[in-house]
N, C-alpha and C positions, 0 to 999 in steps of 0.2 A: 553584575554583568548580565546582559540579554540574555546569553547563550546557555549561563548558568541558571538562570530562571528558568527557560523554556526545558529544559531537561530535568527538573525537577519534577517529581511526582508529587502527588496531590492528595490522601488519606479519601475513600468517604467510608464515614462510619456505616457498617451495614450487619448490625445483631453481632453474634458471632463471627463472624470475617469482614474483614476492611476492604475494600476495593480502591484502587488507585485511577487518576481520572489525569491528564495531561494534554496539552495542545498537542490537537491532530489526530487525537485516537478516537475513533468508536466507537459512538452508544451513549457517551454519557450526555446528557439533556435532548437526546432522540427517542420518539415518544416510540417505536417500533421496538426497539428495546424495553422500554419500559412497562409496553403493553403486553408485552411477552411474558416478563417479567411478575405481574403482578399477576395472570392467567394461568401459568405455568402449574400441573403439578405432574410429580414423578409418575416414569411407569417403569417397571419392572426394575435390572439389577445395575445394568450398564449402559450406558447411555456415552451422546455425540453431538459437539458444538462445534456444527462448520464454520460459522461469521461471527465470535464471541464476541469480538471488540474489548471493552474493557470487563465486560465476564455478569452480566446483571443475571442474566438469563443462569449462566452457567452458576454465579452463587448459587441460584434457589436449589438449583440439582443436588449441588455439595450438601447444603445442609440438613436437604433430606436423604444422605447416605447413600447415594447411588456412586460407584464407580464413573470416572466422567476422563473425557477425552477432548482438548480445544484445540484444534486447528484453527490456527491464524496466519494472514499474510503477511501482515503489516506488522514495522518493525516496532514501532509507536505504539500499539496496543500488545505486543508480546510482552514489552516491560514489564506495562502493567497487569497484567496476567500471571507473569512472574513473581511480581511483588506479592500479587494474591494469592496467590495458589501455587507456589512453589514446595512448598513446604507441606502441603495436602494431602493429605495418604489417600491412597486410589486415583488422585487427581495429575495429566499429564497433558503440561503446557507442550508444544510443538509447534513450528515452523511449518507449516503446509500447506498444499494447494487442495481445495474441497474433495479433489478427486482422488488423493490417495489416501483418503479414509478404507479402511479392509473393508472385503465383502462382509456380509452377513453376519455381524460380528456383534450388532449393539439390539438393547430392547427397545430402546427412544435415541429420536435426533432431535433438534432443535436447528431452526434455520430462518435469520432475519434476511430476506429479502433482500442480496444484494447488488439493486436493479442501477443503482449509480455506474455500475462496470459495466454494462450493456446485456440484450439478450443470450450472446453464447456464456458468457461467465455464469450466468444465472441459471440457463437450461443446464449448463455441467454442475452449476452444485446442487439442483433440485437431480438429475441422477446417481448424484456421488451419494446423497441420502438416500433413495430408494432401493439401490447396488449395498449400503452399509448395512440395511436394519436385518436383522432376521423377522420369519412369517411372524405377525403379530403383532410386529413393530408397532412403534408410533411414531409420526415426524410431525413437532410442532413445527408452524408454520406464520411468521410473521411479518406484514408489510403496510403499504402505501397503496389504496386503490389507484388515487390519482397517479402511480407509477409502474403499474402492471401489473398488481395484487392477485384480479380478478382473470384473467389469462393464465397467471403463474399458478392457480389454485386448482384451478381445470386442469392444466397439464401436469400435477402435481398427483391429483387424484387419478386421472388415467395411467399414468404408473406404479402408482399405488393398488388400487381398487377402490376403496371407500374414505370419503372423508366429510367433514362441516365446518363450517364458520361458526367460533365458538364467541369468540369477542368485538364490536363494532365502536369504535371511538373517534368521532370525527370519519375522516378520510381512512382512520389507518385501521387496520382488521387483525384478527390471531385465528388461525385455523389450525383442527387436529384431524389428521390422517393414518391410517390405518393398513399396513403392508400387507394383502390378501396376494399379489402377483409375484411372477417369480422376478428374480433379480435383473437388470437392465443392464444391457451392454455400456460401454464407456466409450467415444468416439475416440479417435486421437486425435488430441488439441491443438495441435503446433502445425502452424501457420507459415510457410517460406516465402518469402518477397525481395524485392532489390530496390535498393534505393539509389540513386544518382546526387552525388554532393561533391565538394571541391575537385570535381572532371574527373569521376571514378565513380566505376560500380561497386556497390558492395552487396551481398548477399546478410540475408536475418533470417531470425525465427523467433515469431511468437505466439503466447501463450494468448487464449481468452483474457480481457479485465485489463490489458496492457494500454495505455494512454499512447493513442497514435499507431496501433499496429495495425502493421499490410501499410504503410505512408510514411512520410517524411513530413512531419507538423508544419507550417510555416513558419513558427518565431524560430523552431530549429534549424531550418535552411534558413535563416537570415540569418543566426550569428554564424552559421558555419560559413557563409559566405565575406562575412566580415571579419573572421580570424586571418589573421598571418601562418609567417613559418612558425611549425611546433617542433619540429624534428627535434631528438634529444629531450626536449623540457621535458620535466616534472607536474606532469597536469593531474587534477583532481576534478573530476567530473560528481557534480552535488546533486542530488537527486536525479542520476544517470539514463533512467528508464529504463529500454529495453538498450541501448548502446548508441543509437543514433549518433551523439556527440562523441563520447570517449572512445569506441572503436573505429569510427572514422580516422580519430587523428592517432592511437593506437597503430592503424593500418600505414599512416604516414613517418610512424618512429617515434612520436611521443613514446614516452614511460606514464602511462595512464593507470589510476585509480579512480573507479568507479564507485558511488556510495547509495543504494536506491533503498528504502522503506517498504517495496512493494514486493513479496517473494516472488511473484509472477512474473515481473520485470526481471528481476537477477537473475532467474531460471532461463527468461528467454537472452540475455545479456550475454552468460554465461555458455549455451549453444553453440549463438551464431558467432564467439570465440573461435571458438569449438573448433567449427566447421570450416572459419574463415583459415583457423591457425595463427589466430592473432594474441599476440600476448597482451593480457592485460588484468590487473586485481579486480575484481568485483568482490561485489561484503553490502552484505543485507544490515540495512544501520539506520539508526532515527539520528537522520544529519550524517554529522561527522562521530560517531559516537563507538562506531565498527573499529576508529584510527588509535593505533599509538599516539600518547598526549603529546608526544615531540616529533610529531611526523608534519613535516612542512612541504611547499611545492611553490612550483615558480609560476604556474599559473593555475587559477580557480576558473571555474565555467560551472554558468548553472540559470537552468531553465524553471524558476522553482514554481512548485503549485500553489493554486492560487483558487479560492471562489469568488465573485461578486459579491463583497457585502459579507463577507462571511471570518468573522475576527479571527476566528481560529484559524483557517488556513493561512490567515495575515501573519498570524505568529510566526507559522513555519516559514517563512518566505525571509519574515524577520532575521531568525536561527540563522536559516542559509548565508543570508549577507554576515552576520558577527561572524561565522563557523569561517568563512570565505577569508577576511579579515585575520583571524587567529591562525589561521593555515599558510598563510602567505609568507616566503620570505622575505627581510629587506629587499624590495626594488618588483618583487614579484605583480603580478597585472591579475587583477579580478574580471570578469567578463560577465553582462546577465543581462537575456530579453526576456522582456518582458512586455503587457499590454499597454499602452499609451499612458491610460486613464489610473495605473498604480506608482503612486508618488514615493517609489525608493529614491529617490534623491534627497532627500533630508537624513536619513540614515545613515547614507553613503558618503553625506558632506561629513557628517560625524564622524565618521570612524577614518575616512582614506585623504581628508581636506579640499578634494575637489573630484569632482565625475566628468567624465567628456560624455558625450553622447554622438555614436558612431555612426550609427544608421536609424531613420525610421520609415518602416517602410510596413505599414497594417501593424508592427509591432518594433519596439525600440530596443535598441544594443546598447548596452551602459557599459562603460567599462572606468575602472578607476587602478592605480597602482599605490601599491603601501609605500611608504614612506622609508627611505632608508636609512635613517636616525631610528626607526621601529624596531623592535624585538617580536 
């Protein structure tokens, strides 16, 4: 089964501890990690991994005996984080957002550059590190010049006091910095905006690193405009984001469960719930994987991610449509936009025997229905 391959973990052997590597997670064949990784050495007793990923960086710490802390978003790389380091005396895997790392609390951070989420995601976790170390500190520092390395290093060392460029490989660099200033304030992150969809306001909140916040994406206001009545159904929103889809139709009386990989997303998901007073499940999950194995729904909806070219994201995209597929009951309707130019339709013939194609409009609506002869 796809679904059961793509959720499988992956061993890499590394000395002393194994590290587990899986489609969609973090670090593993990114040289930012690995330059970190090979650069790396301890300083003092306790130390802080804000963007661990699958943990390269954060092994070297383990195995030189420091106490270690990994804050991670994604639900994809907690696994495997888990896998590794679960079981690690002094070592504590957690769910979190860079920012609630404790004040003054660590002797060394460590922090890959993660400039993919934009500048506010990355100005808060270069302060969540500076707010964490105690005077003395160290915060290694790892990125991509071509992606803002050389800005982020500057503003890195102005809150800090002193720092250098210790490693130059290609494009990508490792810097160590050194806490001489006092602690930096924390902005508040959460962001309020409205969106307009199926001839209704709704009200959000989101977090930095969130994919489309403060907007309503366009492939998402196309399928919301190509859905029907939900009222009642059993809908399953797959890779949900910040709610845009699932609380919408939520707000209209669906029974929506939401399922995002991203904490940042669930945190703002969970909110604008909150605030709206809309009921609905959200669960921080790689896929479907947060669900009870016999939990079904009458409709799937999913916007799933995607890179240009990029295999690995292709997989998760893959997941999504099997996961979409196995969720479904007899006669239930699958729904998914996506970009013109990504041919889920061979997949889709596979699994559902035929796809209609609802809308294309800058991006395409697929929609196919299980088969009610299926289990």
């Amino acid at each position: 089964m796809v679904l059961e391959a793509y959720h499988r973990l992956h061993p890499l052997p590394a000395g002393p501890l194994t590290l587990y590597r899986k489609a969609g997670a973090r670090g593993y064949g990114d040289g930012r990690w690995e330059l970190l990784a090979r650069s790396l050495q301890a300083h003092g007793a306790r130390a802080l991994d804000l963007n661990p990923g699958i943990g390269l960086a954060s092994a070297v710490l383990v195995k030189a005996g420091l106490e270690l802390d990994l804050l991670e978003t994604s639900r994809v790389a907690l696994r495997c984080l888990e896998a590794a380091f679960g079981n690690q005396p002094g070592v504590q895997v957690r769910a979190a957002v860079p920012w609630e790392a404790p004040a003054e609390h660590y002797d060394q951070a460590v922090l890959v550059l993660p400039s993919e989420r934009g500048q506010d995601f990355t100005h808060l976790s270069l302060l969540a590190a500076a707010r964490a170390l105690r005077l003395g500190g160290q915060l290694w520092l790892s990125g991509d010049k071509n992606k803002g390395f050389e800005r982020q290093f500057r503003a890195a060392r102005a809150l800090l006091g002193s720092g250098e460029v210790l490693e130059r490989e290609g494009s990508l660099r490792v810097a160590v910095l050194e806490k001489q200033n006092p602690s930096p304030d924390l902005p508040d992150p959460w962001k309020g905006f409205t969106i307009e969809a199926r001839g209704r306001s709704q009200a959000f909140y989101c977090l930095p690193g969130v994919f489309s916040a403060g907007r309503l994406d366009e492939a998402t206001a196309l399928l919301l405009e190509t859905l029907g009545e939900v009222s009642d159904a059993e809908v399953l929103d797959l890779g949900g984001g910040y709610g845009a889809i699932g609380l919408t139709l939520a707000a209209e009386g669906a029974h929506v469960t939401l399922l995002e990989d991203d904490l940042a997303s669930v945190l703002s998901a969970r909110r604008s719930a909150e605030a709206s007073q809309i009921s609905a499940t959200i669960a921080h999950s790689d896929v479907d994987e947060g669900l009870p194995k016999d939990r079904s729904f009458d409709i799937v909806l999913s916007n799933p991610p995607f890179h240009v070219g990029g295999s690995v994201i292709l997989d998760v995209a893959h997941a999504f449509i099997t996961a979409a597929h196995a969720r479904l009951r007899s006669g239930g309707r699958f729904y998914l936009v996506a970009n013109p130019f990504l041919k889920y339709e061979p997949l889709l013939q596979t699994l559902f025997g035929s796809v209609r194609t609802l809308a294309v409009q800058g991006y395409k609506v697929l929609s196919c229905t299980k088969d009610r002869s299926a289990r």
